[in-house]
mmJSON file of the N, C-alpha and C atoms, coordinates in Angstrom:
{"data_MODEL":{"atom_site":{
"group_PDB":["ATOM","ATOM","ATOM","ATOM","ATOM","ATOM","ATOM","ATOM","ATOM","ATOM","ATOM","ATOM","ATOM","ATOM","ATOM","ATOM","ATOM","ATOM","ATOM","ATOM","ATOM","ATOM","ATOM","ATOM","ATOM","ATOM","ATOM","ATOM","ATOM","ATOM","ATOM","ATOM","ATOM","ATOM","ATOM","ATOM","ATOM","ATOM","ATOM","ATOM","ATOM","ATOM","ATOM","ATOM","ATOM","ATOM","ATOM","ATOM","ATOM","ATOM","ATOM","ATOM","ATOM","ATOM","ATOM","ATOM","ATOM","ATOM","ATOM","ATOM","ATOM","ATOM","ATOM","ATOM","ATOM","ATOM","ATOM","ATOM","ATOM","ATOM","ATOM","ATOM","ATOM","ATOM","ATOM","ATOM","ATOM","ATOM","ATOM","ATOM","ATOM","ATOM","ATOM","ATOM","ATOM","ATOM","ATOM","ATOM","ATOM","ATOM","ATOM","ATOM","ATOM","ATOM","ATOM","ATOM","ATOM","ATOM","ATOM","ATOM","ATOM","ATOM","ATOM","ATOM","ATOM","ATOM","ATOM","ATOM","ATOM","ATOM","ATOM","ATOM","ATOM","ATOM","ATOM","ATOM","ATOM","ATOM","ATOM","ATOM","ATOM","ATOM","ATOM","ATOM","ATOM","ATOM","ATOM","ATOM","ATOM","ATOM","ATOM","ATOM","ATOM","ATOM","ATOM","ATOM","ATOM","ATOM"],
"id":[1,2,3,4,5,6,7,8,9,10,11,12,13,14,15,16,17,18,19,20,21,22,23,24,25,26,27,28,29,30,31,32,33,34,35,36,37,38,39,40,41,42,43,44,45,46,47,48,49,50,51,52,53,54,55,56,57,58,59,60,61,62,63,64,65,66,67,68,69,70,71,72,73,74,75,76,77,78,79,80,81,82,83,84,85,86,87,88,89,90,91,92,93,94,95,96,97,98,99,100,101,102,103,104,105,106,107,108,109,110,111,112,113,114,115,116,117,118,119,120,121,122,123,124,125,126,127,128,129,130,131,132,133,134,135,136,137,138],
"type_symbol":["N","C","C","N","C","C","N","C","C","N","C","C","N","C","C","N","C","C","N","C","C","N","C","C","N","C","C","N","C","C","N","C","C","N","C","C","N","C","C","N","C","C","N","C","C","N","C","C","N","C","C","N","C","C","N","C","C","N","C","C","N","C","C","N","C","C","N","C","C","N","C","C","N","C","C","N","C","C","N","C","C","N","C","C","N","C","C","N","C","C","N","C","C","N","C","C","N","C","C","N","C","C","N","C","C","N","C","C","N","C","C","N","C","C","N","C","C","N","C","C","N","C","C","N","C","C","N","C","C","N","C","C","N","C","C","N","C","C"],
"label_atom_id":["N","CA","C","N","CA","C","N","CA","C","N","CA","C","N","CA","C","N","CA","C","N","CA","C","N","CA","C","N","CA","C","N","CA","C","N","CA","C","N","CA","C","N","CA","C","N","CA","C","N","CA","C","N","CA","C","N","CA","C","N","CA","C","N","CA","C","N","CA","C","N","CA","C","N","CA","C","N","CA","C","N","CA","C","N","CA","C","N","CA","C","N","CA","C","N","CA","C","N","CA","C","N","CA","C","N","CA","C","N","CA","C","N","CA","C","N","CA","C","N","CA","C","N","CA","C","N","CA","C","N","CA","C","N","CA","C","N","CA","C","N","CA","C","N","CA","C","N","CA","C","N","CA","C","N","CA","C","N","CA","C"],
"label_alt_id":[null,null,null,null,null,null,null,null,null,null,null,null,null,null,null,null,null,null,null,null,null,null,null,null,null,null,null,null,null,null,null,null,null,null,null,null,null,null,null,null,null,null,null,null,null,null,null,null,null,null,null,null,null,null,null,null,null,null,null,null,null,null,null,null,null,null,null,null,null,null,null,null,null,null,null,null,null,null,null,null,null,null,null,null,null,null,null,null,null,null,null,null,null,null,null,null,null,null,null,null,null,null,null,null,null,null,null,null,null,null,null,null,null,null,null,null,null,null,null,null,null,null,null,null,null,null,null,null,null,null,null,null,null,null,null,null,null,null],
"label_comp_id":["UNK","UNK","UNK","UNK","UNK","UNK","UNK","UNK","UNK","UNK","UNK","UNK","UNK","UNK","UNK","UNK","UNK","UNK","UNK","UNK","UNK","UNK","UNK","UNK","UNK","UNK","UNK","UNK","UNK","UNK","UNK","UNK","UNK","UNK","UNK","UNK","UNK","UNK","UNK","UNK","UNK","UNK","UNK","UNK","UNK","UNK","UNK","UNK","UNK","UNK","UNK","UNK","UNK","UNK","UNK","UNK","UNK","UNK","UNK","UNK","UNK","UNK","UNK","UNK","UNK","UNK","UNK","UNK","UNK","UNK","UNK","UNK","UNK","UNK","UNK","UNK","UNK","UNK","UNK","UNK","UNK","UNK","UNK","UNK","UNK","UNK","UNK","UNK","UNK","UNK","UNK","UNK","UNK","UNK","UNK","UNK","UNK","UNK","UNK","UNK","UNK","UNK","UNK","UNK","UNK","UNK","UNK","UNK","UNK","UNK","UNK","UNK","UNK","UNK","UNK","UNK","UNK","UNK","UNK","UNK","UNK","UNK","UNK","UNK","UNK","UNK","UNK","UNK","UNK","UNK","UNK","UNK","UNK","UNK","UNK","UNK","UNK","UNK"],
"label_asym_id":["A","A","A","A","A","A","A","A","A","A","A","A","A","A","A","A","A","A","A","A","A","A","A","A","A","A","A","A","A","A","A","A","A","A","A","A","A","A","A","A","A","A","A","A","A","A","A","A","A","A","A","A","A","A","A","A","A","A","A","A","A","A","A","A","A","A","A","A","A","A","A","A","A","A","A","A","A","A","A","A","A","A","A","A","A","A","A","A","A","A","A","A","A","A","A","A","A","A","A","A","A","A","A","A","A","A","A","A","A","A","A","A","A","A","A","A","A","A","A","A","A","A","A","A","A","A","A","A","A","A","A","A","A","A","A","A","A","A"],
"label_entity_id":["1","1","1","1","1","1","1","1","1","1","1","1","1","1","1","1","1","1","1","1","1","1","1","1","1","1","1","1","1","1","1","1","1","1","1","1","1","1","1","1","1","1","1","1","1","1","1","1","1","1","1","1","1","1","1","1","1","1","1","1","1","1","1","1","1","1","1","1","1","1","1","1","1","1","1","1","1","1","1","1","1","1","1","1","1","1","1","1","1","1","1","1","1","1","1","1","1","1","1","1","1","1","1","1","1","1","1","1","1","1","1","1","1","1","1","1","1","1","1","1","1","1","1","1","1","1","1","1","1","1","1","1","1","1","1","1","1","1"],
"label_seq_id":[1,1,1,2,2,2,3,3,3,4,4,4,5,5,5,6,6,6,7,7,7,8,8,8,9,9,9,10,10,10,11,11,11,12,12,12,13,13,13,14,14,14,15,15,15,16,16,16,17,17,17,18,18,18,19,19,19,20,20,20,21,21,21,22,22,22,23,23,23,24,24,24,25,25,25,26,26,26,27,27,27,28,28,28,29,29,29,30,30,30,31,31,31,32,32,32,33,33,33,34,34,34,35,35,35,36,36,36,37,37,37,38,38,38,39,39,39,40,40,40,41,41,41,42,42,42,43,43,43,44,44,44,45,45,45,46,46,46],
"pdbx_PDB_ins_code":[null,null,null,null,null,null,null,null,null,null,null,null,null,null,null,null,null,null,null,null,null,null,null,null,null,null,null,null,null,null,null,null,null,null,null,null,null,null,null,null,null,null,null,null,null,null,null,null,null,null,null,null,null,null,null,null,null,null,null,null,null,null,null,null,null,null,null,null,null,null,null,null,null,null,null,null,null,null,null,null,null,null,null,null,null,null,null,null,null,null,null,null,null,null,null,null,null,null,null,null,null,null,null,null,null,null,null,null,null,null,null,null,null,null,null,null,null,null,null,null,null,null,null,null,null,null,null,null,null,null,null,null,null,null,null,null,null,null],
"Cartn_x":[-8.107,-7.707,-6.246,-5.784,-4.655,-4.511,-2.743,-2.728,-1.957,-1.817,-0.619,0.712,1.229,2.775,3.446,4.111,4.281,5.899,6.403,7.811,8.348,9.483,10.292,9.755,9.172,8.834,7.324,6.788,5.449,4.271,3.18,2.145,0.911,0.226,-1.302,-1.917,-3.741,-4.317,-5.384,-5.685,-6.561,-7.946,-8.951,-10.254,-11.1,-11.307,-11.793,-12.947,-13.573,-14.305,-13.412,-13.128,-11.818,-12.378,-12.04,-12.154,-12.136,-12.754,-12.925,-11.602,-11.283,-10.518,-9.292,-8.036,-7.077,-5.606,-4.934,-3.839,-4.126,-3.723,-4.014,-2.771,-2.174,-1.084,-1.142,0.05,-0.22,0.862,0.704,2.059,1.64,3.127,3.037,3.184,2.099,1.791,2.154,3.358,4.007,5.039,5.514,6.286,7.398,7.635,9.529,9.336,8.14,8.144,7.904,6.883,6.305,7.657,8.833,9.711,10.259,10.097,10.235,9.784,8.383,7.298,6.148,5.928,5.394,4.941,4.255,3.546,2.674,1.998,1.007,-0.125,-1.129,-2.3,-2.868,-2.752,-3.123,-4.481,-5.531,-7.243,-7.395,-7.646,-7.69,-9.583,-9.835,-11.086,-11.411,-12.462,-12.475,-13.364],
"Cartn_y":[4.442,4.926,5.34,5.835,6.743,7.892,8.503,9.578,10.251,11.389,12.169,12.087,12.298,12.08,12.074,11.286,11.124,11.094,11.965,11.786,10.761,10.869,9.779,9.975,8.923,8.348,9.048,9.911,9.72,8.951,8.954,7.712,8.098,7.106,7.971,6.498,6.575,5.471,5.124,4.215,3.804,2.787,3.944,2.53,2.632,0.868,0.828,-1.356,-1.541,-2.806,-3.534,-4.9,-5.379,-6.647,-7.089,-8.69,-9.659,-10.858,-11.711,-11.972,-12.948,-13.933,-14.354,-13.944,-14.378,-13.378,-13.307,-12.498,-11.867,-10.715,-9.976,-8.82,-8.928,-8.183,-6.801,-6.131,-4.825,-3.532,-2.489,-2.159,-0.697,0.108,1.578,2.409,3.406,3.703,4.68,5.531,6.324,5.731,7.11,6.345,6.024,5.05,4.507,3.826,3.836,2.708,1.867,1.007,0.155,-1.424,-1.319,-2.052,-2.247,-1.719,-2.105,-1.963,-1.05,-0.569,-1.732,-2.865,-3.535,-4.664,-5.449,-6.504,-6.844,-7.803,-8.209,-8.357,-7.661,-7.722,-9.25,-9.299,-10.443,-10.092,-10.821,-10.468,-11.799,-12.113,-13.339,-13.49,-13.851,-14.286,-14.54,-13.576,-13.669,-14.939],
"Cartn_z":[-3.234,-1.924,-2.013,-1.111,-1.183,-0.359,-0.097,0.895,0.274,1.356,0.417,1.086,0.096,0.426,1.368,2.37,3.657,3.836,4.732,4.784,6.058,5.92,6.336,8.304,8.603,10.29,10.069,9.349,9.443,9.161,9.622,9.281,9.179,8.457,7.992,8.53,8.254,8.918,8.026,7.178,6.581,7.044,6.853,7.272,6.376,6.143,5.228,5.492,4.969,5.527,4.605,5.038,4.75,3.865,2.475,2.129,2.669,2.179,2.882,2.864,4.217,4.708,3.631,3.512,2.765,2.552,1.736,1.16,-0.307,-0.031,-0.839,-1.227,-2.261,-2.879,-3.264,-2.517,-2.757,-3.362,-4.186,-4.621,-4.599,-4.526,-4.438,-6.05,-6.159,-7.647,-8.043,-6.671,-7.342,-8.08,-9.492,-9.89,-9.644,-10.181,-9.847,-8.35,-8.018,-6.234,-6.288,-7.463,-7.379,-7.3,-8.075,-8.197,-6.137,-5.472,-4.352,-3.189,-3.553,-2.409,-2.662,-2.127,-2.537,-1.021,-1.133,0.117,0.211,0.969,1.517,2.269,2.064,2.958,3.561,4.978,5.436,6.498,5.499,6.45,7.064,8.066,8.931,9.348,9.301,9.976,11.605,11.747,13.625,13.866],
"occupancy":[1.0,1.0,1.0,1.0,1.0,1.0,1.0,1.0,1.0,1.0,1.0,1.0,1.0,1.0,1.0,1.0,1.0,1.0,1.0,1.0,1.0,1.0,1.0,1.0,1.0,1.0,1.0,1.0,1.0,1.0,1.0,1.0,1.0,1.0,1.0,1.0,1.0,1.0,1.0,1.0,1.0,1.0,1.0,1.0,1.0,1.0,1.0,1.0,1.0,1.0,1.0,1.0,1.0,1.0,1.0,1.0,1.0,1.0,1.0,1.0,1.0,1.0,1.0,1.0,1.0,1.0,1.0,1.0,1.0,1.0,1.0,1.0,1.0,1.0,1.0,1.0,1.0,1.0,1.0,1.0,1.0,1.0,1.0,1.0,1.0,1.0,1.0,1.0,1.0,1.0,1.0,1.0,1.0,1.0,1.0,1.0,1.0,1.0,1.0,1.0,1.0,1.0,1.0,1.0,1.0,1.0,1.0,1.0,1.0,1.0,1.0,1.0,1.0,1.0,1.0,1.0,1.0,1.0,1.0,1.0,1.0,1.0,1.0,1.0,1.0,1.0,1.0,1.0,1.0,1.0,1.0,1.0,1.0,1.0,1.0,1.0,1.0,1.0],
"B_iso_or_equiv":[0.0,0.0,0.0,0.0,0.0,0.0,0.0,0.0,0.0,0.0,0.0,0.0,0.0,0.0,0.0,0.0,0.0,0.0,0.0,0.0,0.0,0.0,0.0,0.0,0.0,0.0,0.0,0.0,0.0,0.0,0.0,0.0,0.0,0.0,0.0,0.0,0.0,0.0,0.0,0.0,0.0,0.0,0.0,0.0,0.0,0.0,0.0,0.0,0.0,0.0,0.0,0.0,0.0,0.0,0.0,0.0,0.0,0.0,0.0,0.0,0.0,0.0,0.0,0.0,0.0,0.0,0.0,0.0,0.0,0.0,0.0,0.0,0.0,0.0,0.0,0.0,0.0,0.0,0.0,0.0,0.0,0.0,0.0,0.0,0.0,0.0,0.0,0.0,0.0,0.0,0.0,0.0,0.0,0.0,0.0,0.0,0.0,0.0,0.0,0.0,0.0,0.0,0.0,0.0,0.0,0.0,0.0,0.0,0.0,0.0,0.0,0.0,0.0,0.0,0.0,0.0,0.0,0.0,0.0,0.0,0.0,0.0,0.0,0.0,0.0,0.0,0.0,0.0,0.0,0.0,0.0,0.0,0.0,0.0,0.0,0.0,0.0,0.0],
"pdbx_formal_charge":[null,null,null,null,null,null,null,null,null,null,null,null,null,null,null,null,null,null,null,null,null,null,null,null,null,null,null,null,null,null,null,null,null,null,null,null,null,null,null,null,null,null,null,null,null,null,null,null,null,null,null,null,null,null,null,null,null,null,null,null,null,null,null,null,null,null,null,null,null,null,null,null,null,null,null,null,null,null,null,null,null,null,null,null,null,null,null,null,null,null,null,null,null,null,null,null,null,null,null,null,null,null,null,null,null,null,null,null,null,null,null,null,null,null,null,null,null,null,null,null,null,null,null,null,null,null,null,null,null,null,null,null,null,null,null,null,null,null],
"auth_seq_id":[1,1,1,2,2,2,3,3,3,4,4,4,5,5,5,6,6,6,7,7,7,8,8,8,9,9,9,10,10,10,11,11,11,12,12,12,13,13,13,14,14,14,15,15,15,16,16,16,17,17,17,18,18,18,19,19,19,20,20,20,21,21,21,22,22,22,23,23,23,24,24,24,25,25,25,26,26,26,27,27,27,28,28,28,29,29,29,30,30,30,31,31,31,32,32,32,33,33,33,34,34,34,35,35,35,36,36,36,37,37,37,38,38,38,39,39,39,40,40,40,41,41,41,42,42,42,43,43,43,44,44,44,45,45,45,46,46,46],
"auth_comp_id":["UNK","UNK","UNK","UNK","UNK","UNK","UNK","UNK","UNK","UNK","UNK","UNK","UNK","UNK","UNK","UNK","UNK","UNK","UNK","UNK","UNK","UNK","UNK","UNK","UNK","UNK","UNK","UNK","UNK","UNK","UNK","UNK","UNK","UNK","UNK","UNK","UNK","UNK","UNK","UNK","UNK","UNK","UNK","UNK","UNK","UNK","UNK","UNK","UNK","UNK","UNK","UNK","UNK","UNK","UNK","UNK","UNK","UNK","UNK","UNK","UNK","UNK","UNK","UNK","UNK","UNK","UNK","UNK","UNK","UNK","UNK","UNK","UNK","UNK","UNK","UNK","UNK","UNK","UNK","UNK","UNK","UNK","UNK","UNK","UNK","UNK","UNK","UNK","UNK","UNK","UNK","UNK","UNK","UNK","UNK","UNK","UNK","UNK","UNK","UNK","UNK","UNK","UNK","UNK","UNK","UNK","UNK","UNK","UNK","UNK","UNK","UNK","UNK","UNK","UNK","UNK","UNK","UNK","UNK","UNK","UNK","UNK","UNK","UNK","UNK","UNK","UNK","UNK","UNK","UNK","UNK","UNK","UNK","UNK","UNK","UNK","UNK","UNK"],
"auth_asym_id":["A","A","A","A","A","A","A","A","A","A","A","A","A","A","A","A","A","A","A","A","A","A","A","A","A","A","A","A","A","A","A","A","A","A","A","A","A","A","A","A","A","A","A","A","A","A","A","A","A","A","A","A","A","A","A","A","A","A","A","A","A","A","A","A","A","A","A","A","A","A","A","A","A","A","A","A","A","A","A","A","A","A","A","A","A","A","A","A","A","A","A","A","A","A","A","A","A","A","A","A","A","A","A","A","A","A","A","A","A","A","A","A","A","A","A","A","A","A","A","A","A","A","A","A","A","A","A","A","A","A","A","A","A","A","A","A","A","A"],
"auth_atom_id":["N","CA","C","N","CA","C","N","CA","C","N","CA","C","N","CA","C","N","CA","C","N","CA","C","N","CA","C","N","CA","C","N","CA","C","N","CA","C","N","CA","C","N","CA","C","N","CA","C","N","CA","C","N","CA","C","N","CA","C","N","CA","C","N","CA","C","N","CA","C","N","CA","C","N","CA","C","N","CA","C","N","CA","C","N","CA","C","N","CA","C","N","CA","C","N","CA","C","N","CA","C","N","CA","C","N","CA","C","N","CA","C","N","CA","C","N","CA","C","N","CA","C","N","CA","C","N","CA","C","N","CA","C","N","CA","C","N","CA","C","N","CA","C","N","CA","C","N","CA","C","N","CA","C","N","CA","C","N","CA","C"],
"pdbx_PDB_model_num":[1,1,1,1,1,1,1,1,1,1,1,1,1,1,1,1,1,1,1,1,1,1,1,1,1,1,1,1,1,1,1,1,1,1,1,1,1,1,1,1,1,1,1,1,1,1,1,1,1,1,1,1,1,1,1,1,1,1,1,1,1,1,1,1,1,1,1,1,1,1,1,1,1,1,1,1,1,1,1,1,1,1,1,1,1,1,1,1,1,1,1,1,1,1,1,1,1,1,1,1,1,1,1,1,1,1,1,1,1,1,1,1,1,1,1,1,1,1,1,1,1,1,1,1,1,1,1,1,1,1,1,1,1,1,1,1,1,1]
}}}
């Protein structure tokens, strides 16, 4: 999954059916981003 290149204050929207219940680590794969484009997916359980 993935978008295209998005400039500065714009936003894109991803849907997608989500993992179970937990944290899940995430990093940016352009290059040279990954060292600080980086975080956490948090899926909670309803």
């Amino acid at each position: 999954m993935g978008s295209e290149m998005l400039k500065p204050g714009d936003s894109t929207t991803f849907v997608f059916k989500a993992p179970a219940a937990g944290k899940y680590s995430y990093v940016c794969t352009f290059t040279g981003h990954y060292q600080t484009m980086v975080g956490t997916l948090n899926i909670i359980a309803e």
